[in-house]
C-alpha positions as a Markdown table, in Angstrom:
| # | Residue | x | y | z |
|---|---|---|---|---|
| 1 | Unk | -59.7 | 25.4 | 236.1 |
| 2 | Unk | -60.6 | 25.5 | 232.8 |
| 3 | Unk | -59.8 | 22.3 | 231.2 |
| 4 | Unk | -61.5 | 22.6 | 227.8 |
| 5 | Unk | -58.9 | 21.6 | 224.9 |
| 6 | Unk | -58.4 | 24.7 | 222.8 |
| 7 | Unk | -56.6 | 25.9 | 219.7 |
| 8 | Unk | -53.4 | 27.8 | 220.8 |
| 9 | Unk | -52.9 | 31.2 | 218.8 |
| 10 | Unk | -49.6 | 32.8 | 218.6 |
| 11 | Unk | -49.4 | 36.2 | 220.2 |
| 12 | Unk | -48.0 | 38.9 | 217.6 |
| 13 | Unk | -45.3 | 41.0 | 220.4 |
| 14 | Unk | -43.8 | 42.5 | 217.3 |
| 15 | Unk | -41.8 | 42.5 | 214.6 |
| 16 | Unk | -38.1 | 41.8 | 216.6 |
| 17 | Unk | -39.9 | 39.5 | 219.5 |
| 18 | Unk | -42.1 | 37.4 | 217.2 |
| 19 | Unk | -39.6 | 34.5 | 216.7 |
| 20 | Unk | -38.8 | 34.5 | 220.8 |
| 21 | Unk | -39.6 | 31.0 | 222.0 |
| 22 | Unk | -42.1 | 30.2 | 224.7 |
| 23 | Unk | -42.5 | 29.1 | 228.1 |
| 24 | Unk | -45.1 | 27.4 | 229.6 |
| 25 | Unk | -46.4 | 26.8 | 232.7 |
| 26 | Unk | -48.5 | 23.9 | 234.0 |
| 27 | Unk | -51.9 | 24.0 | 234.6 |
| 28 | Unk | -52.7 | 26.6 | 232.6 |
| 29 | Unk | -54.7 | 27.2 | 229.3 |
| 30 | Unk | -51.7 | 30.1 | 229.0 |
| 31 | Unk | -48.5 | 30.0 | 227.2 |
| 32 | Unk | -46.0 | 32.4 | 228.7 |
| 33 | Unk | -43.2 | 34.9 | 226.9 |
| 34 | Unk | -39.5 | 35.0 | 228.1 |
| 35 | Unk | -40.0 | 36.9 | 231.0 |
| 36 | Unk | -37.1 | 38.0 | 233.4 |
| 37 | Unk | -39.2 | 37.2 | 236.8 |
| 38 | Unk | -40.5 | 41.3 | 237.7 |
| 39 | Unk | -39.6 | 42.4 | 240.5 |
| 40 | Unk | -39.0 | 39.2 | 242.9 |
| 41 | Unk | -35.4 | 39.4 | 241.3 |
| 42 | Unk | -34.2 | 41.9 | 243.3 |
| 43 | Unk | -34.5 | 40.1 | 246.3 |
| 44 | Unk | -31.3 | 38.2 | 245.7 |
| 45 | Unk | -30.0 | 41.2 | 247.3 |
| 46 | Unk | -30.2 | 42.3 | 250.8 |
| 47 | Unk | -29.9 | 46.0 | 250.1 |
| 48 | Unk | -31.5 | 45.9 | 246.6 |
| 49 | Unk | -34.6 | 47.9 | 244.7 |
| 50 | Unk | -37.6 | 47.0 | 246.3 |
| 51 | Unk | -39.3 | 43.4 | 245.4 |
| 52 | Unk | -42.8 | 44.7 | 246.2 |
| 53 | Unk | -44.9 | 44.0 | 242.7 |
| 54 | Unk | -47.2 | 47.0 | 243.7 |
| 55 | Unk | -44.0 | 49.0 | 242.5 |
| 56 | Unk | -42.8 | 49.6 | 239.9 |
| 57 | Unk | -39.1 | 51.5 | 239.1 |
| 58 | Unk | -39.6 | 55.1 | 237.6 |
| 59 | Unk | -36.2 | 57.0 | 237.4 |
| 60 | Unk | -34.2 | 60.0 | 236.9 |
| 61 | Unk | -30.7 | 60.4 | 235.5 |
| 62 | Unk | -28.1 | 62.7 | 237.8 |
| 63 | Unk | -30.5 | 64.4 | 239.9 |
| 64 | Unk | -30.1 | 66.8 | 242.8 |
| 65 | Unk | -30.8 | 65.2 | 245.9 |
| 66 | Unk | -32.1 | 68.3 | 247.3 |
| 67 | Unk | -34.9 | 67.7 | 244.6 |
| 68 | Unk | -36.1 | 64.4 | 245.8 |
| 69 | Unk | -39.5 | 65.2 | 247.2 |
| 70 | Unk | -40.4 | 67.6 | 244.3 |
| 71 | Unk | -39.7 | 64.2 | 241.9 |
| 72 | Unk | -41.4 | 62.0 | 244.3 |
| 73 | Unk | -44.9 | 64.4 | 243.6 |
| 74 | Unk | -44.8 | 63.7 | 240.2 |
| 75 | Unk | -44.0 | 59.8 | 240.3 |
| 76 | Unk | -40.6 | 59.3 | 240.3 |
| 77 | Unk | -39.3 | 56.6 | 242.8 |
| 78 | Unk | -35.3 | 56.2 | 242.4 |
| 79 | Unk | -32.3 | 58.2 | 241.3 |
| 80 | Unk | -29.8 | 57.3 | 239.4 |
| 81 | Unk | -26.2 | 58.9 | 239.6 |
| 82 | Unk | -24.9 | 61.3 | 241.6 |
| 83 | Unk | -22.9 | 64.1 | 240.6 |
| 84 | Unk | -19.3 | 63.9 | 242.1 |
| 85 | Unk | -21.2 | 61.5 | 244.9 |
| 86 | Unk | -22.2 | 59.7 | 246.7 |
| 87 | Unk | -21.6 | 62.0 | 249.9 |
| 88 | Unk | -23.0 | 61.3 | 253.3 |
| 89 | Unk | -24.9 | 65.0 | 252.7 |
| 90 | Unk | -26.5 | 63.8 | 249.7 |
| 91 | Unk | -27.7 | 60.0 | 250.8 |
| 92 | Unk | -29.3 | 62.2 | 253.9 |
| 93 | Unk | -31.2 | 64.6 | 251.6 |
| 94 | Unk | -32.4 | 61.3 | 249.9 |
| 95 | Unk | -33.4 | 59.2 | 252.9 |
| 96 | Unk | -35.1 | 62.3 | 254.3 |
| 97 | Unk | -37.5 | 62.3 | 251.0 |
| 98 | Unk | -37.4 | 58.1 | 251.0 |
| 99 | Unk | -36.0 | 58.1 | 247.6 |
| 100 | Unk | -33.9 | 55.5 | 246.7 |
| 101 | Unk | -30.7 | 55.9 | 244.3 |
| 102 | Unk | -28.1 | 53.8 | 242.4 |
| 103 | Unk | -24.4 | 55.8 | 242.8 |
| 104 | Unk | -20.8 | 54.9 | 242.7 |
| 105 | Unk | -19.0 | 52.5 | 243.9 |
| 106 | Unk | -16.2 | 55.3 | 245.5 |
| 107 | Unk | -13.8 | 54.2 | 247.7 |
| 108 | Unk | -15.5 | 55.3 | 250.8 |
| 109 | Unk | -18.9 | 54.6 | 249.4 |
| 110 | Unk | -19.3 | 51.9 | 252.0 |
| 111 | Unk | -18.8 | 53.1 | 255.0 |
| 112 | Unk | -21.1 | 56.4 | 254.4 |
| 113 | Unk | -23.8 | 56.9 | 256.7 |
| 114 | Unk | -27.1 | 56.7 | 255.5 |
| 115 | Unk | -26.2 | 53.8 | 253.7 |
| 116 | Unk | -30.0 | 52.6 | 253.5 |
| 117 | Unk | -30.6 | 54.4 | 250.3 |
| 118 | Unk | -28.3 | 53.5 | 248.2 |
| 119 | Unk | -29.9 | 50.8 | 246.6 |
| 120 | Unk | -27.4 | 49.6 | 244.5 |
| 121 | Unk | -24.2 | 50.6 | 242.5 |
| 122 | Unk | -23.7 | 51.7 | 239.1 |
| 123 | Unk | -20.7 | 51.7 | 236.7 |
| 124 | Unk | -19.7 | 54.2 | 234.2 |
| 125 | Unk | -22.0 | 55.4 | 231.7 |
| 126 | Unk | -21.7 | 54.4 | 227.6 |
| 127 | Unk | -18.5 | 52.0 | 228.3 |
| 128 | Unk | -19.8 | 51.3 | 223.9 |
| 129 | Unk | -19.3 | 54.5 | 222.7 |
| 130 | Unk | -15.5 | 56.3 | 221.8 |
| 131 | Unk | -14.1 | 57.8 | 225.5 |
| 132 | Unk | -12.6 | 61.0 | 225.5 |
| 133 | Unk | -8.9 | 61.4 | 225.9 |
| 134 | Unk | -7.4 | 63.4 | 228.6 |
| 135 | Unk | -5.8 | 65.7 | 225.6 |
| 136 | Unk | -8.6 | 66.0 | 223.2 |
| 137 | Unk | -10.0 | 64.2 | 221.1 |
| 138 | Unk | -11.2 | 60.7 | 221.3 |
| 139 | Unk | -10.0 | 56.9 | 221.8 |
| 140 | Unk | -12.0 | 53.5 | 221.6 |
| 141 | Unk | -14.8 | 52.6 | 223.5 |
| 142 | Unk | -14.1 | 50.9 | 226.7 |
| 143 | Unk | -13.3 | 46.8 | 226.2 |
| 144 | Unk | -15.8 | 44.6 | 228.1 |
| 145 | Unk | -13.7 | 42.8 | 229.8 |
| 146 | Unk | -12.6 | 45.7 | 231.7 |
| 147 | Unk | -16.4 | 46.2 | 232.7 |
| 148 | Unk | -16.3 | 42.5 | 233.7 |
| 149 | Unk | -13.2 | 43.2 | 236.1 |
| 150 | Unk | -14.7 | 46.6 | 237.3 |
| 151 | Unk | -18.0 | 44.5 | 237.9 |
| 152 | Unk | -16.1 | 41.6 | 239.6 |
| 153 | Unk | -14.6 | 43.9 | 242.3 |
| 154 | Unk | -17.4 | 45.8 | 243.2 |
| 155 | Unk | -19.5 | 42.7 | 243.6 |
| 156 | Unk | -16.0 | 41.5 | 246.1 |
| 157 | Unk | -16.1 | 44.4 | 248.0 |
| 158 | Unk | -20.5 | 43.9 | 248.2 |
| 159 | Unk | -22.7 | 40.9 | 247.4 |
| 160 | Unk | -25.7 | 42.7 | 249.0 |
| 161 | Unk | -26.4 | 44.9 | 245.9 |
| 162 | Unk | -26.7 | 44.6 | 242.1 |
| 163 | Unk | -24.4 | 46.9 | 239.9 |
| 164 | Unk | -26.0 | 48.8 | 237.1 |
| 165 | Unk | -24.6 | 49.3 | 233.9 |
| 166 | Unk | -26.0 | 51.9 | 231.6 |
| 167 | Unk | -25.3 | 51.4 | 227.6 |
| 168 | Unk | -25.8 | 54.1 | 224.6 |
| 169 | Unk | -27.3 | 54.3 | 221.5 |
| 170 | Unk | -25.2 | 51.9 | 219.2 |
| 171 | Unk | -27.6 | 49.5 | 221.3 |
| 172 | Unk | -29.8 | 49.9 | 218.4 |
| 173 | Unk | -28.5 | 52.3 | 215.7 |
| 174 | Unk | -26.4 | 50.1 | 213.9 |
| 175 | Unk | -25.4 | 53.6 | 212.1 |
| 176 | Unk | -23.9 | 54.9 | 215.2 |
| 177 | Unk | -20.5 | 57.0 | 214.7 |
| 178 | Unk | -20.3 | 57.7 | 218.0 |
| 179 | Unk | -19.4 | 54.0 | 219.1 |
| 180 | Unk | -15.7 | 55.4 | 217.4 |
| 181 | Unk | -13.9 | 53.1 | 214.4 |
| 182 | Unk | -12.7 | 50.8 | 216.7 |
| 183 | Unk | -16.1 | 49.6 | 218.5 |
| 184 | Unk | -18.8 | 50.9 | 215.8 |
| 185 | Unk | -20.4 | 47.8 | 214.3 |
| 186 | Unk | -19.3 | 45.1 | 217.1 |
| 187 | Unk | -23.0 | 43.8 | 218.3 |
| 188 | Unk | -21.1 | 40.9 | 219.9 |
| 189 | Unk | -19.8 | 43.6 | 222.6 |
| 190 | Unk | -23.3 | 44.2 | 224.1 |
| 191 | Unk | -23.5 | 40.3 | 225.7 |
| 192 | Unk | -20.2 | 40.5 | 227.0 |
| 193 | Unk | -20.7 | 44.1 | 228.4 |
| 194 | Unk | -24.0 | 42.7 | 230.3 |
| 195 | Unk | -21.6 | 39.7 | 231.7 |
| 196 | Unk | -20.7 | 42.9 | 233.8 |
| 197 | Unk | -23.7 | 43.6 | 235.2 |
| 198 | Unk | -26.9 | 42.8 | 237.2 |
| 199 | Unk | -29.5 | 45.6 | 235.8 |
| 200 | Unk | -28.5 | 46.8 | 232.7 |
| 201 | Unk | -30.4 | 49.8 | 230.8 |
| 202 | Unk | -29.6 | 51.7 | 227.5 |
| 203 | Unk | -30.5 | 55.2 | 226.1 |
| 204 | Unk | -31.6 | 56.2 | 222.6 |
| 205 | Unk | -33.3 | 59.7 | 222.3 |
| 206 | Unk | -34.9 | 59.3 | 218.6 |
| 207 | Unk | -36.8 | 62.8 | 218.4 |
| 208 | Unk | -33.3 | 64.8 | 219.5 |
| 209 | Unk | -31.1 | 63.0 | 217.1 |
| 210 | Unk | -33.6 | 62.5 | 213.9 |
| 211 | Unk | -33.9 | 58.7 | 214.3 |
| 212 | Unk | -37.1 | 56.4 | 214.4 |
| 213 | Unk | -39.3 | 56.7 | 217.3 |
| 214 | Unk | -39.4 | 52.9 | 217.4 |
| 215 | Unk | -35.7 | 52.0 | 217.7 |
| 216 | Unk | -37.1 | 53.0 | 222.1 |
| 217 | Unk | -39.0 | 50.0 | 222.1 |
| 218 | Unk | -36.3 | 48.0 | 219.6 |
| 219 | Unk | -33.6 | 48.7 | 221.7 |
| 220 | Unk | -35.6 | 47.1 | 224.8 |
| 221 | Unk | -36.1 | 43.8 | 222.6 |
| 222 | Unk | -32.4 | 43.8 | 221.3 |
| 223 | Unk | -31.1 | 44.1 | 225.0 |
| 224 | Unk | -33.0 | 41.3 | 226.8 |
| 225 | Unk | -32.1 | 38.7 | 223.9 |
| 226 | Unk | -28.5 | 39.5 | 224.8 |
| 227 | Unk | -29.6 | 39.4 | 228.2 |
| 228 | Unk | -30.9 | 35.9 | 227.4 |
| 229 | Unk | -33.9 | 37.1 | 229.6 |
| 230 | Unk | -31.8 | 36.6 | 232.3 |
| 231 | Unk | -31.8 | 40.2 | 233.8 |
| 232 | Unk | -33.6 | 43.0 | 234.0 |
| 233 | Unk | -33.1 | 45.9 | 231.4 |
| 234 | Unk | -34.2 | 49.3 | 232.4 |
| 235 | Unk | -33.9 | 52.3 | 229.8 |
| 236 | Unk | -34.1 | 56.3 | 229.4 |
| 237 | Unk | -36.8 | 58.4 | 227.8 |
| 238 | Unk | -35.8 | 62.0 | 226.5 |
| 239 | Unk | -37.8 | 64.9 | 227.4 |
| 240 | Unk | -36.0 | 67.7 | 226.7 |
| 241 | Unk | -34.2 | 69.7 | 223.4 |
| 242 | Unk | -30.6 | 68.6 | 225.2 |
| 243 | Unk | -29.0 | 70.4 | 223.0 |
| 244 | Unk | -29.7 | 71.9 | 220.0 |
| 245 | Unk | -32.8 | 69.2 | 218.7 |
| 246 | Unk | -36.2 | 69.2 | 218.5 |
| 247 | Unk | -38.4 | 69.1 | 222.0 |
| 248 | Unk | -40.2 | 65.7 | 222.1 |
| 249 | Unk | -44.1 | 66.4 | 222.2 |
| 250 | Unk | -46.3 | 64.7 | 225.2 |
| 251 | Unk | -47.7 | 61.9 | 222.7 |
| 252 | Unk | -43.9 | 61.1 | 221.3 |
| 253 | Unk | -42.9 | 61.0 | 225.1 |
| 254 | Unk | -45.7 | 58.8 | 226.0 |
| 255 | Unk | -44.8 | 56.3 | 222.6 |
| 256 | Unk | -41.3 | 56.4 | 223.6 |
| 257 | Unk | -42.6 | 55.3 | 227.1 |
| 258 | Unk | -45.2 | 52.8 | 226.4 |
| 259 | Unk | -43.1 | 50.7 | 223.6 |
| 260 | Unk | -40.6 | 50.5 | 226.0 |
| 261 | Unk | -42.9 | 48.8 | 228.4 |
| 262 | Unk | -44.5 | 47.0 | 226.0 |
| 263 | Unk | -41.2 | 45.0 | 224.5 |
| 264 | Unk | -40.5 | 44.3 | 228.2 |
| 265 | Unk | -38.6 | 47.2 | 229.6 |
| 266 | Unk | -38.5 | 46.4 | 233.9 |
| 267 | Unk | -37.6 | 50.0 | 234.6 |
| 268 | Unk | -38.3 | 53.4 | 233.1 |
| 269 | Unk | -36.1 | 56.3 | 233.2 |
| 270 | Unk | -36.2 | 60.2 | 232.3 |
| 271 | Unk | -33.9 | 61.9 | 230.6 |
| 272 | Unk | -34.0 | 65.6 | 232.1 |
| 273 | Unk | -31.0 | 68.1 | 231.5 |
| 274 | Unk | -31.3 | 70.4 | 228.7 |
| 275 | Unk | -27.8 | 72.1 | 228.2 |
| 276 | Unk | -28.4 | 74.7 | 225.3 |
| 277 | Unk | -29.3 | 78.4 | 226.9 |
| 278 | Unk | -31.0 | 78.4 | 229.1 |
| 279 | Unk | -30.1 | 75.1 | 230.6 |
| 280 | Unk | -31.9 | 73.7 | 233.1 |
| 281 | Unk | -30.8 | 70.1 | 234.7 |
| 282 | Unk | -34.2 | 69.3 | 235.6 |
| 283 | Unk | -36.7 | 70.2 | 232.8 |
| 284 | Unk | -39.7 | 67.7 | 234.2 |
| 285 | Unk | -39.7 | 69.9 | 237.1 |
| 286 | Unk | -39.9 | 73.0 | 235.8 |
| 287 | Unk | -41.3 | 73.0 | 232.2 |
| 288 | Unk | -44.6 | 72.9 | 233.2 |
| 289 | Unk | -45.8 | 71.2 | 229.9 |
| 290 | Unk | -43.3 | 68.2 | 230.8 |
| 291 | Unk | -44.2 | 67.9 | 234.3 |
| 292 | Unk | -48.0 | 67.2 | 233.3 |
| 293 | Unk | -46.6 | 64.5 | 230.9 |
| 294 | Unk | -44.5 | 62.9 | 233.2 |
| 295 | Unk | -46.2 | 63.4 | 236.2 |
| 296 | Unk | -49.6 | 61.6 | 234.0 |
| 297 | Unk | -47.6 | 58.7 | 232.5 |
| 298 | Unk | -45.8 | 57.9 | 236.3 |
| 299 | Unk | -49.2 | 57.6 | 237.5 |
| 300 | Unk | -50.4 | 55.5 | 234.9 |
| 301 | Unk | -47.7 | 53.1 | 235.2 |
| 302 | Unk | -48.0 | 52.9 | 238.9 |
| 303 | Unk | -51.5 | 52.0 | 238.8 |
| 304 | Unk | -50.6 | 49.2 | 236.5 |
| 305 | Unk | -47.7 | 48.3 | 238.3 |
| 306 | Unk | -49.2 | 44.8 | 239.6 |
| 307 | Unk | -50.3 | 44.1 | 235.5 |
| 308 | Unk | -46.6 | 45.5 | 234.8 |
| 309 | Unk | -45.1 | 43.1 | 237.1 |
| 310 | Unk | -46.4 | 39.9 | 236.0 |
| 311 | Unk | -45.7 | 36.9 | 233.6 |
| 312 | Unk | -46.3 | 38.4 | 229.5 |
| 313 | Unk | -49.0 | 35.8 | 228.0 |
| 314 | Unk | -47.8 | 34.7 | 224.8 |
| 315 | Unk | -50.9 | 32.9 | 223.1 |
| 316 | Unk | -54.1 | 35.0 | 224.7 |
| 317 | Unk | -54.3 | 37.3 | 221.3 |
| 318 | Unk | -54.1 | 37.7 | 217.8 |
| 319 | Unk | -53.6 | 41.3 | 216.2 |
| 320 | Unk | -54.3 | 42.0 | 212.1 |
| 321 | Unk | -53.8 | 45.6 | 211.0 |
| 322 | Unk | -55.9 | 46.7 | 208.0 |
| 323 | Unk | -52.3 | 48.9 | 206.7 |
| 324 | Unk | -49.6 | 46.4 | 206.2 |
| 325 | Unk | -47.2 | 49.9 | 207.0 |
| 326 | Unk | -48.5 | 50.4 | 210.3 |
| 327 | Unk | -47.9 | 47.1 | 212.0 |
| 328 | Unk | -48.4 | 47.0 | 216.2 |
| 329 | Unk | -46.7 | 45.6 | 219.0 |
| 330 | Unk | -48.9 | 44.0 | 221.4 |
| 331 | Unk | -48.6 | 43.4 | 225.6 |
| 332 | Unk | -51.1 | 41.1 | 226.8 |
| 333 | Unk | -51.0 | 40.1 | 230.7 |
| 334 | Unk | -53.6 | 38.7 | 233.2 |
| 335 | Unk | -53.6 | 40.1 | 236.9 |
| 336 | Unk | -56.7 | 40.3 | 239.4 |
| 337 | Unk | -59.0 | 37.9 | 237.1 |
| 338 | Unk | -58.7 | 40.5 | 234.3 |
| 339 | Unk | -57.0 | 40.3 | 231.5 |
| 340 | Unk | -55.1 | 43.7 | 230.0 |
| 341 | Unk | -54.3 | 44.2 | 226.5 |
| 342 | Unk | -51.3 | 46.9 | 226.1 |
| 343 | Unk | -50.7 | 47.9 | 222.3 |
| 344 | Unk | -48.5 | 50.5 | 220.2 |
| 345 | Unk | -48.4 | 51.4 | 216.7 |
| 346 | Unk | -44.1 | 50.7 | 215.5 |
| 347 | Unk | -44.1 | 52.6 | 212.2 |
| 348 | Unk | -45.4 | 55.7 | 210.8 |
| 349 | Unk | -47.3 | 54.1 | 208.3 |
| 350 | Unk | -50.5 | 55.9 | 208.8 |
| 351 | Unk | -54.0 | 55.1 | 209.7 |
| 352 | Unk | -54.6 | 51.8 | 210.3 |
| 353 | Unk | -58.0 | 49.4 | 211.5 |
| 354 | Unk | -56.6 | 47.2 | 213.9 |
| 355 | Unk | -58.2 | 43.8 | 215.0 |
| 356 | Unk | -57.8 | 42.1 | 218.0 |
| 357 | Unk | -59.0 | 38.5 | 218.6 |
| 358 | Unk | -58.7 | 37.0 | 222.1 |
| 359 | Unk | -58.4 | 33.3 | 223.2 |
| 360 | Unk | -61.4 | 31.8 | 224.7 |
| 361 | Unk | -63.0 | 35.0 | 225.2 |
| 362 | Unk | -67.0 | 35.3 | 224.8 |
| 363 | Unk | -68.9 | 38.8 | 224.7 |
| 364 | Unk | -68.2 | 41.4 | 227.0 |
| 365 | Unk | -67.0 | 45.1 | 227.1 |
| 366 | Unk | -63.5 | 46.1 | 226.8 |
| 367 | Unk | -62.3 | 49.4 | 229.0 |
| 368 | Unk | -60.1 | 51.7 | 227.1 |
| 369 | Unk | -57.8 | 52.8 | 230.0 |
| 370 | Unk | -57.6 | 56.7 | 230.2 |
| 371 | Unk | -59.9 | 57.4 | 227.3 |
| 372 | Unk | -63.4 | 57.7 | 228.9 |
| 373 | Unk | -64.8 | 55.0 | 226.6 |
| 374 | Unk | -65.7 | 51.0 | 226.1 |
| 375 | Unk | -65.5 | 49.1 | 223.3 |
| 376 | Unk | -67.8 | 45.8 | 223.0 |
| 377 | Unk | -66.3 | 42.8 | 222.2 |
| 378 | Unk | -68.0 | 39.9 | 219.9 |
| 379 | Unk | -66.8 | 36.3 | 220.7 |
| 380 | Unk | -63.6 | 37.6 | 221.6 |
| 381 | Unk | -63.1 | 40.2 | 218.5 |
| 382 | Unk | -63.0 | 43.7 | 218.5 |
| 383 | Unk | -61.3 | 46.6 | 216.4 |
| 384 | Unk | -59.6 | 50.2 | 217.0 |
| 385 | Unk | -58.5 | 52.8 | 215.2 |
| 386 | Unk | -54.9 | 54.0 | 215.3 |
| 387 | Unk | -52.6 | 56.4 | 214.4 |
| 388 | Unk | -49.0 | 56.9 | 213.8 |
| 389 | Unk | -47.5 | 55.4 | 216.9 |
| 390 | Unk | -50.9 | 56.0 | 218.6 |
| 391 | Unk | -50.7 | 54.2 | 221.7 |
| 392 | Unk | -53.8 | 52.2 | 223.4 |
| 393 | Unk | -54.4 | 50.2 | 227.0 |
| 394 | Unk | -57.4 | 47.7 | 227.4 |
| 395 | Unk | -58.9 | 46.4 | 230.4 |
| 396 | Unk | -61.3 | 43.6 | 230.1 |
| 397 | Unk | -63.2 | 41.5 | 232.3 |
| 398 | Unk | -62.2 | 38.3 | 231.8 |
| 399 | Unk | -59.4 | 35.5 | 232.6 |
| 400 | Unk | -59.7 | 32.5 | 230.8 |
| 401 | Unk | -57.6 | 30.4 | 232.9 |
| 402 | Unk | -60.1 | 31.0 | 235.8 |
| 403 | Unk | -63.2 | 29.8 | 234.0 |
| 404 | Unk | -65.5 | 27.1 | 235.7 |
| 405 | Unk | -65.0 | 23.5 | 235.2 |
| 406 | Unk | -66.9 | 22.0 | 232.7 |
| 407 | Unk | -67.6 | 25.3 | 230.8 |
């Protein structure tokens, strides 16, 4: 172990998470980040999302069952939702393809065979924004306390699952109208709503609705403070024009994705209905342009699944940005005696020179994960270029917590 006393340099995560105290463990040259625990929380539940650490949750929203297999080929590894389910035809269709799912808790739900693949239950969607009345029009958003008491009897009726909760935009867009007069504005909604919940995700699709591509990754941050890093937050990635907005291009899809990840997200979901004409429900799986995206990123993710899954390390690196308007958020884990350095641009700022300097960390040569190059590292420094919310993964040889003694 390596035992050498050393100066301890903050980790820059970004600009929301730079404040977030630290944890550390014993032992170890490394401090750790807030971290919910990965996937070893799910096993508090007998009938849960898997625990294994070699995966790691990829979803789809409302899905046809009968589509499992073709969504499993391209990465996916749970559903969420089921429309007007879940049935005993549809939990067949997904235990046939071994695809897991999250549905409602219906009154039969229960007692329905094929049971085994329903992994967990999940309350209404976007309980913060303004609910449509039965005769037009629209009232306030639903109270949390009534997510509290739909949570409460779910959990009565079964202990051996979590309940998911999925929350809308306003997690982020402060701006939000949709959140109605009555709820727009309230912040101190979103820790009580998560009271009523076990995995709780949100959605913000930036490129459709003309907002920031950071406020993904923001969102991710805002949601696991109210958490209090207690439980894990999942969230949705658009890939579609759902209505009447702009398509997101592969590298917006892949920012949208990675910032997520790298502020902490535990679970990452797609977004795939397009309802303008021609609608299609499942745009991944038939825009062929999306499907390569998708299908890329899922397998990228699930190759890092183990790195995913483990504790974030808060003091192993220093970032500096030559352009003071393109700062980056930084992911720095250790995981098979390697150490892996994720990193986004957060602003369209432009161009930037950015400079990395790691902890205890001599010369050696840095992979640039799915680039086809190396960078060399100089007593633990090197540099990178980056565009507008370019997006980066390192791989380097090195762990300095397993470094001989007496080094």
């Amino acid at each position: 172990m390596h035992r050498r006393r050393c100066r301890i340099l903050p980790v820059v995560v970004s600009l929301l998470s730079v404040l977030q105290p630290k944890l550390t463990l014993a032992l170890s040259q490394d401090e750790y980040l807030p971290w919910e625990g990965g996937p070893a929380v799910y096993r508090q539940w007998q009938n849960g999302p898997t625990a294994d650490p070699g995966v790691f949750p990829i979803a789809v929203w409302l899905q046809d069952p009968r589509d499992a297999a073709a969504y499993r080929s391209i990465g996916v590894n749970i559903f969420v939702g089921l429309w007007k389910g879940p049935t005993s035809a549809q939990l067949d269709l997904l235990k046939s393809a071994g695809m897991p799912v999250l549905a409602a808790h219906t009154a039969d739900a229960s007692s329905l065979p094929g049971l085994s693949s329903l992994r967990g239950w999940t309350l209404m969607d976007e309980p913060d924004n303004a609910q449509a009345k039965a005769g037009g029009g629209y009232g306030p958003c639903v109270a949390p306390s009534e997510i509290v008491s739909r949570y409460q009897r779910i959990k009565a009726a079964d202990s051996t699952r979590p309940v998911y909760l999925n929350l809308g935009q306003g997690v982020i867009n402060d701006k939000y109208k949709g959140r109605g007069s009555e709820c727009a504005g309230r912040l101190e909604q979103y820790p009580e709503y998560i009271q009523g919940t076990d995995i709780v995700s949100y959605d913000v699709y930036p490129v459709n609705s003309n907002l920031p591509l950071w406020y993904t990754g923001a969102g991710v941050e805002r949601l696991r403070k109210w958490a209090n890093y207690k439980k894990p937050v999942w969230n949705w990635i658009e890939t579609t024009s759902y209505q009447h907005g702009p398509k997101p291009t592969a590298s917006q899809i892949r920012t949208q994705v990675w910032a997520s990840l790298i502020h902490g997200s535990m679970g990452i979901g797609y977004f795939c209905h397009k309802f303008s004409a021609p609608a299609d429900t499942a745009v991944p799986l038939h825009d062929q342009e999306v499907r390569a995206t998708v299908s890329a990123l899922n397998a990228e993710i699930a190759s890092l699944a183990p790195v995913l899954n483990s504790a974030p390390v808060a003091n192993g690196v220093t970032v500096s940005s030559s352009n003071a308007a393109s700062p980056i958020a930084t992911l720095l884990k250790r995981q098979g005696g390697k150490t892996y350095l994720f990193a986004v641009g957060t602003r369209p700022g432009g161009a930037t020179t950015v400079r990395f300097t790691l902890r205890d960390c001599g010369n050696l040569t840095a992979e640039v994960i799915g680039e086809s190059r190396t960078i060399r590292v100089n007593s633990g420094v090197f540099e990178d270029q980056f565009e507008d919310y370019q997006v980066h993964l390192y791989q380097l040889p090195f762990n300095p917590n397993l470094a001989p003694k007496g080094r």
